[in-house]
FIVO-154089 format. One line per 3 residues: number of its first residue (from 1); their letters; for each residue x, y, z of N, C-alpha, C, O. Coordinates in Angstrom, 1 decimal. Each point is the difference from the previous one (the first is absolute). Layout:
BEGIN
NUM) a) X Y Z X Y Z X Y Z X Y Z; ...;
//
This chain:
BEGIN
1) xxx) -52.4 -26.9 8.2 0.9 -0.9 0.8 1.2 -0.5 -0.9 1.1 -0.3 0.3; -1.9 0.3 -1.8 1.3 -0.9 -0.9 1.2 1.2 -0.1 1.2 -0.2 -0.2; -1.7 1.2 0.2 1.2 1.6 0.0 0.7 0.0 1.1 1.2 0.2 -0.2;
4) xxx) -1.5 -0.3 1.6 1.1 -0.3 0.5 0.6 -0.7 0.5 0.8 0.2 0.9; -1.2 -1.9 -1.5 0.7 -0.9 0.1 1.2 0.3 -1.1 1.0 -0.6 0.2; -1.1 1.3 -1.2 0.7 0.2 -1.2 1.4 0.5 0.3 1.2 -0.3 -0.2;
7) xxx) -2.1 1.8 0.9 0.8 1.1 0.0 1.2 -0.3 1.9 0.9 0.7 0.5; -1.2 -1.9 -0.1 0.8 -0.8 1.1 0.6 -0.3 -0.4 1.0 0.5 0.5; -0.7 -1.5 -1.6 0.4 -1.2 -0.6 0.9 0.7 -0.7 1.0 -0.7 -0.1;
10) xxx) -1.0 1.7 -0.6 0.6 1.0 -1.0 1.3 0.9 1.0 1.2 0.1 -0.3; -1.8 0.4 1.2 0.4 0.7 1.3 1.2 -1.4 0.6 0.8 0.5 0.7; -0.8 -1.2 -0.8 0.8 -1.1 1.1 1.1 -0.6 -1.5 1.1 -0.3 0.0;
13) xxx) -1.7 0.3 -0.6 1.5 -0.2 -1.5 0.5 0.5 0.0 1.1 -0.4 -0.1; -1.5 1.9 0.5 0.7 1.0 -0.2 1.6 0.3 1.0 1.1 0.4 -0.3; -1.7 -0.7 1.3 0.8 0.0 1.5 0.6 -1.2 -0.4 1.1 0.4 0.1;
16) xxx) -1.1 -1.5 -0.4 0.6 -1.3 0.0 1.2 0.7 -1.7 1.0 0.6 0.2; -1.3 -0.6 -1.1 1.1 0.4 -0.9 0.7 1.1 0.6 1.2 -0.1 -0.1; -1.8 1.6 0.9 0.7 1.1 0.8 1.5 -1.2 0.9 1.2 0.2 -0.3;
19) xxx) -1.7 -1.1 1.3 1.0 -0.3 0.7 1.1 -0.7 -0.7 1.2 0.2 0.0; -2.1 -1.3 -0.8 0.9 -0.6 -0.9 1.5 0.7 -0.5 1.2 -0.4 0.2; -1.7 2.0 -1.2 0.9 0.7 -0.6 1.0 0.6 1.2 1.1 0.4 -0.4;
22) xxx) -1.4 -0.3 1.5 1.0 0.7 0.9 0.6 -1.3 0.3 1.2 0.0 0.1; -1.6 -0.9 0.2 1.1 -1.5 0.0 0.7 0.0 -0.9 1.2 -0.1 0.2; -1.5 0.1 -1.4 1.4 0.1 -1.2 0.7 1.1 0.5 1.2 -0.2 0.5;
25) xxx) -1.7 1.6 -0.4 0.8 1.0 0.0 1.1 -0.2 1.1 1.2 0.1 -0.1; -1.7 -0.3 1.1 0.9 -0.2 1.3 0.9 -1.9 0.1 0.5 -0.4 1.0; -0.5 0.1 -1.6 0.8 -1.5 -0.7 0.8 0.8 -0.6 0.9 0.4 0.7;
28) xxx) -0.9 0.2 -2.0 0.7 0.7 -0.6 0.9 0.8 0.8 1.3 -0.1 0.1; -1.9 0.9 0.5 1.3 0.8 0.8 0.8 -0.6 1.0 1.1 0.3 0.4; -1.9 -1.2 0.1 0.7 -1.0 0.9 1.3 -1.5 -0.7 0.6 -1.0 0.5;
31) xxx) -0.8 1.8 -1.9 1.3 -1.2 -1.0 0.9 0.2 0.1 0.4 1.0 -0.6; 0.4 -2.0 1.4 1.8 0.7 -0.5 0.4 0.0 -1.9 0.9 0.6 -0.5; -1.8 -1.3 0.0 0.1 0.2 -1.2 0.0 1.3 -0.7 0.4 0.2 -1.1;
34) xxx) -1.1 0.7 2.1 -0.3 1.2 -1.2 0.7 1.2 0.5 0.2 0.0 1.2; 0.3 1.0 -1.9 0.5 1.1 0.4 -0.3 0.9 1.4 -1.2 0.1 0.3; 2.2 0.4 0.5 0.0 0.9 0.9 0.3 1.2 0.2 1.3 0.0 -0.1;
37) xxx) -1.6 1.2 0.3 0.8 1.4 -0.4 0.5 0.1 1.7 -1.0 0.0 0.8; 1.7 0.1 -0.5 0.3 0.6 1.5 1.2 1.1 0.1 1.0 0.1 -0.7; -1.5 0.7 1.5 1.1 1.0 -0.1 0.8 -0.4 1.3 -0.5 -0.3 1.1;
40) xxx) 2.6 0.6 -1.5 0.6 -0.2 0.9 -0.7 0.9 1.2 -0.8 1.0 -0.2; 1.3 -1.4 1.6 -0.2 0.7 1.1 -0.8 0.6 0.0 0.1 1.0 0.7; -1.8 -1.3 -1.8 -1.2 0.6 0.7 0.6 1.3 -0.6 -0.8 0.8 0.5;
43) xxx) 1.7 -0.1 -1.2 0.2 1.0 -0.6 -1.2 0.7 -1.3 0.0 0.1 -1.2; -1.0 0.3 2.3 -1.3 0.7 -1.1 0.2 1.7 -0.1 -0.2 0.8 -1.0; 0.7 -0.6 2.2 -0.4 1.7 0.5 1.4 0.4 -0.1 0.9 -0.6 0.6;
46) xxx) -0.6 2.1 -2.0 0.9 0.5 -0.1 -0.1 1.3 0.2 -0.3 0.6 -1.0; 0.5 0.3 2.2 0.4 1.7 -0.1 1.3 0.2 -0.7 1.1 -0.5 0.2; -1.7 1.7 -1.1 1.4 0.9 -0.8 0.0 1.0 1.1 0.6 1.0 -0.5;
49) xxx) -0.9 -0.8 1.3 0.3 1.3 0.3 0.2 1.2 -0.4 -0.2 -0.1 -1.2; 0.5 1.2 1.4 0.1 1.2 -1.3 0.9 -0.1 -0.8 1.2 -0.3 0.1; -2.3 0.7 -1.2 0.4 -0.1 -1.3 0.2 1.5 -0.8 -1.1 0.6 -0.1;
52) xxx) 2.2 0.0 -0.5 -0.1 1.2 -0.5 -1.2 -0.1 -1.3 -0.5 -1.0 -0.5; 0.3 2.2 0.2 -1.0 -0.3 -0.8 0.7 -0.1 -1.5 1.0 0.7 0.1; -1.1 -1.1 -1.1 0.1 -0.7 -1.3 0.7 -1.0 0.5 -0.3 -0.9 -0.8;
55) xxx) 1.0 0.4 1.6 0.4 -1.2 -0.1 -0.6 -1.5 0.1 -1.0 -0.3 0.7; 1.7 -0.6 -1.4 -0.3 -1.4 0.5 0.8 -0.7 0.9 1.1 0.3 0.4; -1.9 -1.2 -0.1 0.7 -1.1 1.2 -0.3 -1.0 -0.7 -0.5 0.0 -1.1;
58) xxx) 1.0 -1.1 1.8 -0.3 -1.7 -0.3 0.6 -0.7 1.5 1.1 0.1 0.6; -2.1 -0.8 -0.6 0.2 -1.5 0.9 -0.2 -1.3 -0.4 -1.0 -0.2 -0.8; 1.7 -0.7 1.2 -0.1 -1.3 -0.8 -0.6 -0.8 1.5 0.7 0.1 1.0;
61) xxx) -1.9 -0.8 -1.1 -0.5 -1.0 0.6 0.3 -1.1 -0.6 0.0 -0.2 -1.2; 0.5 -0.8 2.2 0.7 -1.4 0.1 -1.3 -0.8 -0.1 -0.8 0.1 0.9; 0.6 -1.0 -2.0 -1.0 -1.1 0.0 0.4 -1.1 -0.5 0.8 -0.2 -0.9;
64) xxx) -1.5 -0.9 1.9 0.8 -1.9 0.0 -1.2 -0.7 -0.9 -1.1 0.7 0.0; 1.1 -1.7 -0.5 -1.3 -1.0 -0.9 0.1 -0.6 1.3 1.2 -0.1 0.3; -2.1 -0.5 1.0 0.6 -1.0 0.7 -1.3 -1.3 -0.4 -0.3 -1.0 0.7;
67) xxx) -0.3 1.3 -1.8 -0.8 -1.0 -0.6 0.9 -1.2 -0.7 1.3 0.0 0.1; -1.9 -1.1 -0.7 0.4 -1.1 -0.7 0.0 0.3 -1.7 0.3 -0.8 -0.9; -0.7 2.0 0.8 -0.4 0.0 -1.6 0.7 1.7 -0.1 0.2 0.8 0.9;
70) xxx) 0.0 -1.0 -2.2 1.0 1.8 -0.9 -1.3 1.2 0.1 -1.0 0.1 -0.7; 1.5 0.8 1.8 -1.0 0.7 0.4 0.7 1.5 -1.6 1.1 0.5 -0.4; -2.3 -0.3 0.3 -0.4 1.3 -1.3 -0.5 1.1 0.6 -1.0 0.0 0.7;
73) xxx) 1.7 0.8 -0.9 -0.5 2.0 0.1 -0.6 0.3 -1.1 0.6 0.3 -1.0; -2.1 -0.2 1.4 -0.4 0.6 -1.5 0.3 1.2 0.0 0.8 0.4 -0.9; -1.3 0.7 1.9 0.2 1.3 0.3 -0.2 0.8 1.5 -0.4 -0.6 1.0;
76) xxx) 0.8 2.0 -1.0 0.0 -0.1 1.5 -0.7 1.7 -0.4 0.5 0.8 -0.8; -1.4 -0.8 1.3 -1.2 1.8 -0.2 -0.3 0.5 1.0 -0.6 -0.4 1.0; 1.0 1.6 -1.4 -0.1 0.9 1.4 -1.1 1.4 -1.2 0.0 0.1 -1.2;
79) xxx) -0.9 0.5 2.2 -1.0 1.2 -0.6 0.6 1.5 -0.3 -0.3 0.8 -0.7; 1.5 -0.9 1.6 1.2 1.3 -0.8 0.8 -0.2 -0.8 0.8 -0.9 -0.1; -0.9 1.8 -0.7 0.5 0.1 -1.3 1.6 0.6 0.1 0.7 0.1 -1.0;
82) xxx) -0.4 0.5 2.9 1.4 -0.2 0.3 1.0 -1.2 0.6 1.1 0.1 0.5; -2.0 -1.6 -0.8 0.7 -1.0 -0.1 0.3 -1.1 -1.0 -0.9 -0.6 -0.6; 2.2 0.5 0.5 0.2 -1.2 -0.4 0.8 -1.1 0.1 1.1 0.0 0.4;
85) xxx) -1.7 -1.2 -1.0 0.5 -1.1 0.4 0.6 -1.1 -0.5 -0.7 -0.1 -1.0; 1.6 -0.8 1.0 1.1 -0.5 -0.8 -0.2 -1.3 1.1 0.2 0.1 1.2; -0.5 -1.4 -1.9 -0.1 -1.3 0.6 0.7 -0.9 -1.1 0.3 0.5 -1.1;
88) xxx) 0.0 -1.9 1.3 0.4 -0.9 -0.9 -0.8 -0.1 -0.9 -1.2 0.2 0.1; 2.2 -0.4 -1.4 -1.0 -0.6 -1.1 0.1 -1.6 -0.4 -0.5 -0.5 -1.0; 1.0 0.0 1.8 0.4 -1.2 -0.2 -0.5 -1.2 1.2 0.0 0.3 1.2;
91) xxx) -0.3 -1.0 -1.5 -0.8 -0.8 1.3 1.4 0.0 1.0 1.2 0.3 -0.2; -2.0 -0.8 1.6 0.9 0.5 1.3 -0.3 -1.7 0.4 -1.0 -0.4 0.3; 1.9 0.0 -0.3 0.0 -2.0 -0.1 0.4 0.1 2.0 0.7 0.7 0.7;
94) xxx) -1.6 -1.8 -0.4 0.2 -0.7 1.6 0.7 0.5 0.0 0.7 0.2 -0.9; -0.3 0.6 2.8 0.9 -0.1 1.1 1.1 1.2 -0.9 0.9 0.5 0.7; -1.0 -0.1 -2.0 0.5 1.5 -0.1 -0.4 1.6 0.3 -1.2 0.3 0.2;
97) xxx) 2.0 0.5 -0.2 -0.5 1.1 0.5 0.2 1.3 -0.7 0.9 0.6 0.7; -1.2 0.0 -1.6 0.0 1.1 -0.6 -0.8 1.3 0.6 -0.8 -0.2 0.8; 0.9 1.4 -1.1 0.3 1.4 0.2 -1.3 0.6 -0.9 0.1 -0.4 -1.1;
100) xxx) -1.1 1.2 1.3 -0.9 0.6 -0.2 0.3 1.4 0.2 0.8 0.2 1.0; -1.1 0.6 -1.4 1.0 1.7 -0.1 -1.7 1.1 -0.3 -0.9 -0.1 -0.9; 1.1 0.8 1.7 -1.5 1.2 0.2 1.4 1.1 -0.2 1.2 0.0 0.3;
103) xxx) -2.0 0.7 -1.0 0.7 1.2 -0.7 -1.3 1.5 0.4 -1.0 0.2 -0.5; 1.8 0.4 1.7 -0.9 1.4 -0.1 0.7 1.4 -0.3 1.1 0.3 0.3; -2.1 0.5 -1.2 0.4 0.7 -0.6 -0.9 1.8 0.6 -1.2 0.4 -0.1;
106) xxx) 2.3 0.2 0.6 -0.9 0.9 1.2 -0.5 1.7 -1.1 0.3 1.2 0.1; -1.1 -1.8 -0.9 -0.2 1.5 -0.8 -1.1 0.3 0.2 -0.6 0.5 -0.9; -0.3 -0.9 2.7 -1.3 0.5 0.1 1.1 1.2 0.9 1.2 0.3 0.2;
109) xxx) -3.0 0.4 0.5 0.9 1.2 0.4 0.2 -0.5 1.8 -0.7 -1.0 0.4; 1.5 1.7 0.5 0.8 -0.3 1.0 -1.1 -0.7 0.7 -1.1 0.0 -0.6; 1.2 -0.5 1.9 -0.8 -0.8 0.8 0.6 -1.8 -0.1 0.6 -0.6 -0.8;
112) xxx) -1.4 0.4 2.2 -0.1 -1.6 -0.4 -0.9 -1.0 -1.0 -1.0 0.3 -0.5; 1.8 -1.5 0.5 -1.2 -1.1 -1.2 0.1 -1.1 0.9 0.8 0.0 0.9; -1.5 -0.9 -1.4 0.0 -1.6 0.8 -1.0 -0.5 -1.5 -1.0 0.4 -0.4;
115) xxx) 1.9 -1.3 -0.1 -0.5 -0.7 -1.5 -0.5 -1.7 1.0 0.0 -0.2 1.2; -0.2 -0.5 -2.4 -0.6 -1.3 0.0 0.4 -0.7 -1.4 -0.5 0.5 -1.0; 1.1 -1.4 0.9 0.4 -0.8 -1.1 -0.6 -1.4 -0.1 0.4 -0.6 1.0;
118) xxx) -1.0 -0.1 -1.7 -0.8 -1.1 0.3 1.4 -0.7 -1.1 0.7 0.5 -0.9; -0.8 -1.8 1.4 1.0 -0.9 -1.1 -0.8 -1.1 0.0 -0.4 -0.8 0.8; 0.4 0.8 -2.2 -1.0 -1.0 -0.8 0.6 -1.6 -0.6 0.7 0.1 -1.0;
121) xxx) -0.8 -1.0 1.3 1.2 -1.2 0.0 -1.1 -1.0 -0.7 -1.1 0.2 -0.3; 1.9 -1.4 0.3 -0.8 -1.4 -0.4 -0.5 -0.5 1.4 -0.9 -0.9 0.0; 1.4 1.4 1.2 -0.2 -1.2 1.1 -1.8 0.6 0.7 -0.7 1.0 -0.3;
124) xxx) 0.4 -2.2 1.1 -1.0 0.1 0.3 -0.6 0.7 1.4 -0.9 -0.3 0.7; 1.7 1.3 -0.6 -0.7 0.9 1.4 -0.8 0.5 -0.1 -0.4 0.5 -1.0; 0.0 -0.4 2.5 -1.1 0.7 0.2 0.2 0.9 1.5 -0.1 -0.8 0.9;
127) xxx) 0.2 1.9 -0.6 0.0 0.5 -1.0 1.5 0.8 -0.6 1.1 0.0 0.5; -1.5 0.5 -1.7 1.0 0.3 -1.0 0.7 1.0 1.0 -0.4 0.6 1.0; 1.9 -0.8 -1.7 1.5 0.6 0.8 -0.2 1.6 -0.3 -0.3 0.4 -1.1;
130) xxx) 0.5 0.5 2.1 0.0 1.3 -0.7 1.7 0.3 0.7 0.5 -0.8 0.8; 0.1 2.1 -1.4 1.2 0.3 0.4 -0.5 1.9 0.6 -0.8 0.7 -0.8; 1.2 -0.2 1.8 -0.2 1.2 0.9 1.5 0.2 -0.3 1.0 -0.7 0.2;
133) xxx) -1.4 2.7 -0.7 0.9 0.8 -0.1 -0.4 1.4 0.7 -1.2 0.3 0.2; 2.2 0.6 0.2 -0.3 0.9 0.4 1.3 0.8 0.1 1.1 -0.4 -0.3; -1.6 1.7 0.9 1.3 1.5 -0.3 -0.9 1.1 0.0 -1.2 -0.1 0.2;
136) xxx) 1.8 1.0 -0.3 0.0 1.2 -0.1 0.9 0.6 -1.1 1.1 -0.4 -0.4; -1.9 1.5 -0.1 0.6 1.4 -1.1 0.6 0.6 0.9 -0.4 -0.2 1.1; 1.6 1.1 -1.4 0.2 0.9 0.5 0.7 0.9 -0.9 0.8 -0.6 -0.7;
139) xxx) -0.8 2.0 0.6 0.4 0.8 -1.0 1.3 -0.1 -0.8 1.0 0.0 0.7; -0.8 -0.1 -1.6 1.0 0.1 -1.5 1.5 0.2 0.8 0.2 0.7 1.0; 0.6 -1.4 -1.6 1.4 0.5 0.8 0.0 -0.3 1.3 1.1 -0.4 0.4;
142) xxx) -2.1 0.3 0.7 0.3 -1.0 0.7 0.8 -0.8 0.4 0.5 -0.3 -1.0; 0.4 -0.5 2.2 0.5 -1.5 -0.1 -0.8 -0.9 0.1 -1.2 0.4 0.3; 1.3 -1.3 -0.4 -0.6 -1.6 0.3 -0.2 0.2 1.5 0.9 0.0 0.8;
145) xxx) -2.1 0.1 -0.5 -0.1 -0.3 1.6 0.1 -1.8 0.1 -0.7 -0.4 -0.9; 1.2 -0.3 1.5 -0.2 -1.1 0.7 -1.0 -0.5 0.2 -0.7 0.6 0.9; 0.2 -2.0 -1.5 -1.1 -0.6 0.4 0.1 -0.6 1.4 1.0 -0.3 0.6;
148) xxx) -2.6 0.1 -0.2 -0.1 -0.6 1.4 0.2 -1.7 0.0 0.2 -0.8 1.0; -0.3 0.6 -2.5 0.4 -1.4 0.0 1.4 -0.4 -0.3 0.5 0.3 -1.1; 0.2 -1.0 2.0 1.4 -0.3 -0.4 -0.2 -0.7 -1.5 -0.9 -0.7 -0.4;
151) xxx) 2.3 1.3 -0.4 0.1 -0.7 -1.4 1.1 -1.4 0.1 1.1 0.0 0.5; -1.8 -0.8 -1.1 0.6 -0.8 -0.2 1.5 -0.2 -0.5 0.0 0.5 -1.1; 1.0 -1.0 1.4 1.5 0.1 -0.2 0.2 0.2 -1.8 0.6 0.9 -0.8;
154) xxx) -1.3 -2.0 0.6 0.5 -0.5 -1.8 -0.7 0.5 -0.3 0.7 0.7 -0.9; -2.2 -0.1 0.8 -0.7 0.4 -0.9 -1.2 0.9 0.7 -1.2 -0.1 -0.3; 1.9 1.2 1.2 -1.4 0.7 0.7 -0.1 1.3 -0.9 0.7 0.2 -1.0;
157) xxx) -1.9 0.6 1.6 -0.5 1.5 -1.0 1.4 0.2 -0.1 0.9 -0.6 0.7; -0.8 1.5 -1.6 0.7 0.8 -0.8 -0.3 1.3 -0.8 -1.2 0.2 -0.1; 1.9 0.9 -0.4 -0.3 1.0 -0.8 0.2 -0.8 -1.4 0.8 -0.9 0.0;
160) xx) -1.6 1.2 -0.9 1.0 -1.0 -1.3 -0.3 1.3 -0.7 -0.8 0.9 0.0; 2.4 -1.5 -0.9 0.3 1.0 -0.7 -0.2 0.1 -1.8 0.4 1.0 -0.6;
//
């Protein structure tokens, strides 16, 4: 009887400190005090459309702090080793808005990809921001086929040179 009055008693701490920590956690995200990552216009999903093959592209995703506190990019990782990525290195202070840049580099062989970029920050979401890319190979010499996503005026895909 004394074992599972124990193993109750042990059992209901447990659940009582469990809810507890999700009340900090969700306080916390619910602080205008603390950092926010938001992307302008919900701008997550980028098609390159065809891409010749050796070439790179680049698109710049528009991102605001709309938190109370200097939101930090620690890093942004993607599992192909044909992306990369270029975020601030300098904190991103309230209500400003800086440019995050995915760099693909098409030297697999022709076909489509659809990547995943996770971006890793100080702020407290849940869950964590990911950035969608996608395109197609298409053979060497090639043009640029046109993505299905309109590019943005100031800073949409591009060939870079």
């Amino acid at each position: 009887m004394r074992k599972i009055f124990y193993l109750t008693f042990l059992f209901s701490l447990f659940c009582c400190r469990l809810y507890a920590w999700q009340q900090v956690l969700q306080d916390t995200a619910q602080n205008p005090g603390s950092p926010q990552l938001t992307f302008v216009n919900n701008d997550t999903v980028y098609d390159f459309g065809g891409i010749p093959k050796g070439a790179f592209v680049e698109y710049q995703f528009e991102i605001r702090n709309t938190g109370g506190a200097p939101l930090i990019i620690s890093a942004m990782k993607c599992e192909s080793a044909n992306v990369k990525c270029k975020w601030p290195s300098k904190p991103l202070k309230p209500g400003k808005k800086a440019f995050v840049s995915v760099i693909y580099t098409a030297n697999t062989d022709e076909g489509s990809f659809r990547e995943d970029i996770f971006v890793a920050s100080n702020t407290t979401e849940n869950p964590y921001p990911f950035i969608h890319i996608s395109g197609a190979i298409v053979p060497e010499g090639s043009p640029m086929i046109p993505s299905a996503t309109p590019a943005h005026k100031s800073h949409g895909g591009r060939l870079a040179h």
